[in-house]
N, C-alpha and C positions, 0 to 999 in steps of 0.2 A: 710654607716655610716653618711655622711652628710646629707644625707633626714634624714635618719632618727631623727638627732638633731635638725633640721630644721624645724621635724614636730610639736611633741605632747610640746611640752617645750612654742613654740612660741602661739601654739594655744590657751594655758592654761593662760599664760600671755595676751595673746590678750580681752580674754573673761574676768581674773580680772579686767585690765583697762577699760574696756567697763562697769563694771558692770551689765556683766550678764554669770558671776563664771559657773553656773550649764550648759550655754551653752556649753561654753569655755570646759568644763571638758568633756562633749559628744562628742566633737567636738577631742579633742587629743584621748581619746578611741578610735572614729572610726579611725585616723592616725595611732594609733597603733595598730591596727587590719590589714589593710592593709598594714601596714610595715611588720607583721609577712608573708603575701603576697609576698609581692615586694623580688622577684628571679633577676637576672643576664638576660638579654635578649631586645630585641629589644622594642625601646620603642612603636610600635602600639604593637605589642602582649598585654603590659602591661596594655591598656586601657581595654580591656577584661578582664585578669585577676584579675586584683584591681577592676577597674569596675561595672562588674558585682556581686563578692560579696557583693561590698559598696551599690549597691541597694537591693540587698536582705536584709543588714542590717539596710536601711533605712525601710525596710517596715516591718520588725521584729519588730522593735524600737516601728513604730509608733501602729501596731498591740496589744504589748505587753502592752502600755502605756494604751492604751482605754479596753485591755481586765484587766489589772490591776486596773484599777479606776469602772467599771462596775461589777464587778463577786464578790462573794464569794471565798471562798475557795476551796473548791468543784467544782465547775462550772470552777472555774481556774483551775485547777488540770487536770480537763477533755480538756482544750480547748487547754491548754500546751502539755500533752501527740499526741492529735490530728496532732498539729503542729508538734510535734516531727517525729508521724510516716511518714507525711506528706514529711517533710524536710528530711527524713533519706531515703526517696526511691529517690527523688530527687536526692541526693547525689551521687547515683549507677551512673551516666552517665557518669562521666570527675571527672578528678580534679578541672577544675573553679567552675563544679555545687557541687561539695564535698567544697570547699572550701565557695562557698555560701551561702549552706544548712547547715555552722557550723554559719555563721554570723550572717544568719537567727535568728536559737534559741538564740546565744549569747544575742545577741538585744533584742530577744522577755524577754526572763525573766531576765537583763536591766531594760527594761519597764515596766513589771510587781513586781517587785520585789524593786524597786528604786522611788516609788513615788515623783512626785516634783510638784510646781507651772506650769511648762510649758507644754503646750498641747503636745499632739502626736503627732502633723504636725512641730509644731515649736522643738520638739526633732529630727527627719527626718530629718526636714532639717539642721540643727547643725552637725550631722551625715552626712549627704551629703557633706557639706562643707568641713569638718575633713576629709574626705576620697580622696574629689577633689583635696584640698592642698597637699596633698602626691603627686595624681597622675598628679599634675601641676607640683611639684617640680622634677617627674620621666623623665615627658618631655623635660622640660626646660634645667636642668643641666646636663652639657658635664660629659661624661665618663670620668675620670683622664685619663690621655695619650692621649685624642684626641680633646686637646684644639685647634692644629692649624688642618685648613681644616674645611669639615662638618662634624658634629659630628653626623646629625641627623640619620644617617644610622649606627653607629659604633655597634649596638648589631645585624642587620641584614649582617654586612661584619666579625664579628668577626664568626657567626654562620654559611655562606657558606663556609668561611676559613675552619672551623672545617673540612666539610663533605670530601674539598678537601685533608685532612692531613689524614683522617678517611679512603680515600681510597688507597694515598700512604704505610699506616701501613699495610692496612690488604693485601696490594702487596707484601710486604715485608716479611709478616709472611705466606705467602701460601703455603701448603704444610710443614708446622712447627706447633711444639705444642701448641702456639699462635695464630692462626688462626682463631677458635672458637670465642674468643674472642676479637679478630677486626671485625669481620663479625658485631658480636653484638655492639661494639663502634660504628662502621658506622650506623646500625640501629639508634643506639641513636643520631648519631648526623645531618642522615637526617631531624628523628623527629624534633628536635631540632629546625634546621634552615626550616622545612616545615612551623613550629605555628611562628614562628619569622618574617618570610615574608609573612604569611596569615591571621595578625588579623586583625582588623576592619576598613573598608578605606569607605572614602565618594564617590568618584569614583567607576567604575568599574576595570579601570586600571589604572595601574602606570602613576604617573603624572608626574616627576620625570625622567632626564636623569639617575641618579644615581640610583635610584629605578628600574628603569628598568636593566639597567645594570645588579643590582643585582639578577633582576628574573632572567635575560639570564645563568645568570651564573650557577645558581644554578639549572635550568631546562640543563645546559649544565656538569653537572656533573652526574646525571642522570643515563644515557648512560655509563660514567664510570663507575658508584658503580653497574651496573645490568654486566656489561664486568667483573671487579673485583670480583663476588659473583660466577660467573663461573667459574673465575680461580681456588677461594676458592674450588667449588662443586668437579675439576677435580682432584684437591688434590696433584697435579706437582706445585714444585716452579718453578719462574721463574726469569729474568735475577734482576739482582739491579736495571739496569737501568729504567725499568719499570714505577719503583714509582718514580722516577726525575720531569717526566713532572706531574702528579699532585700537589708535592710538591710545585715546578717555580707556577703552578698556584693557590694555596693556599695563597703563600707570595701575588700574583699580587690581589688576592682577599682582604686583609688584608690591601696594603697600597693603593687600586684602583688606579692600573697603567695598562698598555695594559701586554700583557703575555711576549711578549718578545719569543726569538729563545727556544724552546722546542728540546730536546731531545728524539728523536724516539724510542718509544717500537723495543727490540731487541726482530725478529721473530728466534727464534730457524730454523734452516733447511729452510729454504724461501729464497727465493731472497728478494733482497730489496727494498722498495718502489720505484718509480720512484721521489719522492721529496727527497729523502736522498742521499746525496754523498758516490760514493766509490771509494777506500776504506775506511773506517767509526775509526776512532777513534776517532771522534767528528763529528756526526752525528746528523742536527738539521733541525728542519720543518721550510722553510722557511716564514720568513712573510714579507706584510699581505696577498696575496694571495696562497691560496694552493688547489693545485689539486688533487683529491682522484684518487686514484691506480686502474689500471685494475686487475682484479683477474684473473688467468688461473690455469688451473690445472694442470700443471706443476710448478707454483710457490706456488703452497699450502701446506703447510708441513704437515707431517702425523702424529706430534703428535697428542695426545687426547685434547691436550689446543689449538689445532692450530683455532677452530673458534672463542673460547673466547680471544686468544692474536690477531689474527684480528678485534674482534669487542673491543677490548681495542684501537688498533691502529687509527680504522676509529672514535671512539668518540674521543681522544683526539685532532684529524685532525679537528673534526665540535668543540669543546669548543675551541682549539684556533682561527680558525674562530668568533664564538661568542665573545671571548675576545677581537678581532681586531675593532670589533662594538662598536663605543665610545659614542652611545645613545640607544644604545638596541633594542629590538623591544616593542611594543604594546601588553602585552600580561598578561591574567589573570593568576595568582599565583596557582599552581598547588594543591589546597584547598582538607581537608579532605570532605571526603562524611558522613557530618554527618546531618540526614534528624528526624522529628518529628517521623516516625515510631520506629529509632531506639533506640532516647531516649525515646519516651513511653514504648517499649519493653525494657528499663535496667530499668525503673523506676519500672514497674509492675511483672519483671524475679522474679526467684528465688534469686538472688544476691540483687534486692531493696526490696523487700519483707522481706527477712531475715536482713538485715542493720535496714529496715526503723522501725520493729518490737524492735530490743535490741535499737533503739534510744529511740522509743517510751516508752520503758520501764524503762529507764536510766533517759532521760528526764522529764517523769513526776513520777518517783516514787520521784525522787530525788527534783519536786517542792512540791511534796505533804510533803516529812519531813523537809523542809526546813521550809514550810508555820506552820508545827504541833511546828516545834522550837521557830518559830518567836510566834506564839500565847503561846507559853508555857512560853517568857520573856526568853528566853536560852540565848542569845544572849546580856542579859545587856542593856550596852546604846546604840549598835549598833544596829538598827530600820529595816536595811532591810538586804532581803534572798535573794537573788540572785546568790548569789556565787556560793554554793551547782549546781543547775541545770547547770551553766553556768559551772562549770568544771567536770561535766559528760558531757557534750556537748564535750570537749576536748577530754577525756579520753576513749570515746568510738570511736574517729575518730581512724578507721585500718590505716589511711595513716601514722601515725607516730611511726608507728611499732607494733609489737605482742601485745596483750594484758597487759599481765603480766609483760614485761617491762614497759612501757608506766605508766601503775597505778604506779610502784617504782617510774620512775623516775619524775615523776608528784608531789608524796608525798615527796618525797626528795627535789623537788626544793620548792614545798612551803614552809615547814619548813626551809628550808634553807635561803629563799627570807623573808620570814615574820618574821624572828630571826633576819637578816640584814635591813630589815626597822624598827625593835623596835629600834634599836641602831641606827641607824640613826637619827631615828626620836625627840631622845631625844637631841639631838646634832647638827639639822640644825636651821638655825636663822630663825624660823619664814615662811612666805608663798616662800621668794625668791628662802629660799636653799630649798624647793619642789621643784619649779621648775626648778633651776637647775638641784634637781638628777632627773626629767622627761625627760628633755634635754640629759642627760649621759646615762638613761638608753634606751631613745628611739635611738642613737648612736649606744649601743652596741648591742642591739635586732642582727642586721643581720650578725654578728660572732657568738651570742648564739644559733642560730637557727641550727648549727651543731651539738646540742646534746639535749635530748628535756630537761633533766633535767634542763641543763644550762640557755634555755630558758626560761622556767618554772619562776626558782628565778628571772630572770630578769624582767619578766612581772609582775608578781609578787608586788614585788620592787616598778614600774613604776604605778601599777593600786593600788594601796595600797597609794604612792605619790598623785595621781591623786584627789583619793577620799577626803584622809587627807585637798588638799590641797581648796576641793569642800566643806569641811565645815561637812565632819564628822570626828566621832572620832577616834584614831588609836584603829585599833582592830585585830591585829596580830595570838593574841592565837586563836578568836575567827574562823578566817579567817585556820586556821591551822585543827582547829576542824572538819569543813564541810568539808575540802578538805579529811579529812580521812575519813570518813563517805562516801563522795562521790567516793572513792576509791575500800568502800568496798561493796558500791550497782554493780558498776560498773564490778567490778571483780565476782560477781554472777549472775550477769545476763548474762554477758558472755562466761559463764559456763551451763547456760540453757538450754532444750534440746528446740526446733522451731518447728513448723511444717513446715513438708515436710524434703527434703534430706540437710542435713549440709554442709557448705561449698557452699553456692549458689553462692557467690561472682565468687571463682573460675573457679566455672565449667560454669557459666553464662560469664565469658571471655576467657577461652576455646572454650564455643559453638562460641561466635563470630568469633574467630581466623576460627575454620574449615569454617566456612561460608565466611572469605575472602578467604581462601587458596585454596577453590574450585571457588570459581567466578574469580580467578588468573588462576589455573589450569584449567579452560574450554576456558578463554579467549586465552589464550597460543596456547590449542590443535587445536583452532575454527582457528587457522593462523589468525587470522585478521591484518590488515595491520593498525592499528590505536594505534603506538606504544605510545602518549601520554595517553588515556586510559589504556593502559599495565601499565606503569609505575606509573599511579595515584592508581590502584588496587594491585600492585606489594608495593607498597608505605603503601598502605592500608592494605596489608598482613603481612607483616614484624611490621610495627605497633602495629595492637592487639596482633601480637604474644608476641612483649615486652611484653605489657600489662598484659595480661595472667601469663607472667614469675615473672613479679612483686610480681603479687596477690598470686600465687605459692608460689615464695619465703617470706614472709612474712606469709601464713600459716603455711609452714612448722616449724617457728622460734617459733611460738604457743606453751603452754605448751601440752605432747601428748594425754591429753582428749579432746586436739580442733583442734592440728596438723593431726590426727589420722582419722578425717572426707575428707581430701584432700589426702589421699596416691595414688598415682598411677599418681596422674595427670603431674608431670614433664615427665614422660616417656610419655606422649602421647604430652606433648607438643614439646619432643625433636623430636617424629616423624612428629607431621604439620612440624616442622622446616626442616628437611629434604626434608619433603615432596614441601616444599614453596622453597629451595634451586634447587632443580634438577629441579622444574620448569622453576626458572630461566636461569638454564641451557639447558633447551631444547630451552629458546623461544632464547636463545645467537645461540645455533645452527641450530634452524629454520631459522634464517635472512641469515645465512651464505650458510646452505647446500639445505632450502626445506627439512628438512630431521628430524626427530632425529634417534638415534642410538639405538640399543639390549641394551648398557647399561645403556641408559637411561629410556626405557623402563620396566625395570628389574628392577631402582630403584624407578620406580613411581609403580609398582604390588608392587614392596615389602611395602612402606612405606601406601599404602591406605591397604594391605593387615592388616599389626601390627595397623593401627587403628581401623579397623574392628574386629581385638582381643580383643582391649581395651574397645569394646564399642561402640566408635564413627564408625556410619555408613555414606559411603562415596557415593554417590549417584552412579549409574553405569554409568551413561555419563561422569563420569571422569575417572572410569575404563577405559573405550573402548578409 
């Protein structure tokens, strides 16, 4: 909330006093565009994420400016749609490139739709500026709570914190109704702290005692969460104590202190380690040296969990090791595999393909009756069209949920927000109370952003401010009118039937999910000895699975003429999932025995069997 008042208020003000208003007013846009960005998270991630949209919406900006002063109508209409389907296959890769590919159009018809005195390059970079200012003040200012110490890591310690608490929980709940459901927290919160410790660095590696630390840590949890996903797979609870020593090192992660005395996973049926005292009612790993256990088999318990609570026990033995390291080692951040193949294949899939097509549709049906209104004098004294395409651009992003939500709460927040700036507007003094309410509402943007409607009025509000304050006139009803009209292009074209099979989004992240769950599952069966490759592909699998579950879950929410195109696909994703758990579980009891077991075996026939029902064909070298 204070970036955000920090941003667009002071930039708007900066650009009146300077006498150059229309910069000024580019310049708080682009900050408020990337405020709707700016999430909770480490601040390198955030250079990517802000970023990379802010360039794409510099180059929209300046694109839409020279194609708006050069074209017709016609020739616009065509170059807008082009850009549309362009940006909307773009989109299919990630959330940054989705998040870009909406900056993109925003900007483009901006520029096309908002003629002014200043060229294309000098709007660019106004927008460049606007955007940097954010992600200066993202850098810069400490996180409340972590004024004293460094603060420059506290979104990368608050996010391995996470993973270590993510795996105490799902210890807790094993073998409980709850279970399911930690398994999936800890997915989310590897993710999490993976993109938090992996964005963009000028180095190849941590420069940073601190930094590093944080990789050790988090490459030292690892090993937990693959121990912990086994215990989940064997479906046996285990003792309380278990989840104590991740907990001890969750907090040591959170206030970066050493780990301190841990308390030893109790082995059901086992002798006790040789670092543990007995007899044990306060049983702790001593530090900072510790020596790993001989195994015999006579001290090996015959439960079904006995090689997953061993390999729980021998990672928590190497993280407090790691934690005793008070400069870490040298070592590159355990990064997603994501390579130009994969994004030209989501851009060109079924999934960008059908995106890129309803953008392109949405996009430019919606510049062409904007541009037919603006020639027609619809619009009064207000001169430019850009709104219309610019909130089909919104309106049609899936990331903010179902369709048919999205359009309501879209149309409710602008009527809402543009009924609240009429009244406003007649009752601020003049250019300052603008920008104060641009100041208040660039504040509240990131509490609004929990609901889209709410959003909606508030940007609303703030870009309605912006313009007024840029020297056009208020035009509330007018601004009310396209957003319903842009509502109801939006709602029929998403309703349209595509060519090819519906639902490309999903099953386009479906296909990925099988394609890591089998390059997981051969690496497993193949024993290979290069368990940080395991766990970047194990990393990798659990990953798109989310992914996949997302896109699921959000079709299904679809009214059922578009929910109706993705049935079946949660039952095949619940079986990868399966399928990506007992792997886990095999390679937990590969390390221990050489071996896996009938029942593991049994669940890997069964679960490639029920996909091969479904459809998905599983190659036979992961059968065998």
């Amino acid at each position: 909330m204070t970036r955000g008042a920090l941003a667009a208020g002071p930039l708007l003000l900066a650009g009146m006093l300077g006498g150059r208003t229309p910069a000024g007013t580019i310049a708080a846009i682009a900050a408020t565009l990337a405020g709707i960005n700016d999430r909770p998270g480490s601040r390198r991630a955030c250079v990517e994420r802000l970023g990379t949209p802010a360039l794409a919406g510099a180059l929209g900006l300046l694109v839409g400016t020279y194609a708006g002063q050069g074209l017709a109508a016609v020739p616009l209409t065509v170059a807008l749609t082009a850009l549309g389907l362009v940006a909307g296959g773009v989109s299919a890769v990630g959330p940054v490139a989705s998040a870009a590919g909406t900056q993109f159009l925003v900007a483009a018809a901006l520029g096309a739709g908002m003629p002014a005195a200043e060229s294309g390059l000098q709007r660019a970079l106004a927008f460049l500026a606007g955007a940097g200012w954010l992600i200066l003040l993202r850098l810069t200012l400490p996180t409340p709570g972590s004024l004293t110490g460094d603060f420059r890591f506290d979104g990368e310690r608050t996010a391995v914190a996470d993973v270590y608490d993510a795996i105490a929980a799902l210890l807790d709940a094993v073998g409980g109704a709850y279970a399911t459901d930690r398994r999936a927290a800890l997915t989310a919160a590897l993710d999490h702290a993976q993109d938090a410790l992996a964005g963009p660095r000028l180095r190849r590696y941590a420069s940073s005692a601190a930094e590093r630390r944080l990789h050790a840590r988090y490459a030292a949890a690892l090993p937990l969460a693959e121990a912990a996903t086994a215990l989940y797979w064997a479906g046996e609870t285990v003792a309380a104590r278990a989840a104590e020593g991740p907990r001890r090192l969750a907090a040591a992660v959170r206030d970066d202190t050493a780990a301190g005395p841990l308390p030893a996973p109790h082995l059901r049926g086992s002798r006790l380690p040789s670092y543990v005292e007995s007899p044990p009612t306060t049983r702790h790993l001593p530090h900072p040296r510790l020596h790993p256990r001989t195994r015999t088999a006579s001290s090996a318990p015959t439960a079904p969990t006995a090689p997953a609570l061993r390999a729980l026990d021998d990672a928590l033995l190497r993280a407090a090791e790691a934690f005793d390291r008070a400069e870490g080692v040298h070592q590159r951040p355990l990064a997603r595999r994501r390579g130009l193949p994969r994004a030209a294949r989501a851009v060109f899939g079924t999934g960008g393909r059908e995106y890129g097509l309803r953008v392109a549709l949405c996009f430019g049906g919606s510049a062409a009756i904007a541009q037919a209104l603006h020639h027609a004098h619809w619009y009064g004294p207000h001169q430019h069209w850009y709104w219309m395409p610019a909130t089909a651009v919104f309106l049609v992003k899936p990331d903010l949920g179902p369709l048919a939500s999205r359009v309501l709460c879209r149309a409710a927040g602008t009527v809402l927000g543009a009924l609240l700036f009429a009244g406003l507007a007649a009752l601020l003094p003049g250019p300052a109370g603008l920008i104060a309410l641009v100041a208040l509402c660039g504040a509240v943007v990131p509490v609004a952003t929990r609901h889209f409607a709410a959003l909606t009025a508030v940007v609303t509000v703030l870009v309605l401010a912006l313009l007024m304050a840029g020297g056009e006139p208020q035009a509330s009803l007018s601004r009310i009118g396209e957003t319903l009209l842009a509502c109801a292009l939006v709602l029929i074209v998403g309703h349209l039937p595509m060519p090819g099979q519906r639902g490309g989004t999903v099953r386009a992240r479906l296909a990925l999910a099988r394609e890591t769950a089998h390059a997981y599952l051969l690496h497993v069966l193949g024993e290979s000895g290069d368990r940080a490759e395991r766990w970047v592909l194990r990393r990798e699998a659990y990953r798109t699975l989310a992914e996949a579950r997302t896109a699921i879950a959000l079709a299904a929410a679809e009214l059922p003429a578009l929910a109706r195109h993705t049935e079946g696909t949660e039952a095949v994703a619940d079986v990868l999932e399966r399928l990506v758990d007992t792997t886990t579980a095999c390679a937990v009891h590969l390390d221990d025995t050489g071996r896996i077991t009938p029942r593991h075996l049994a669940q890997l026939n069964r679960s490639i069997g029920e996909l091969e029902l479904t459809g998905v064909r599983v190659p036979t070298s992961a059968a065998a």
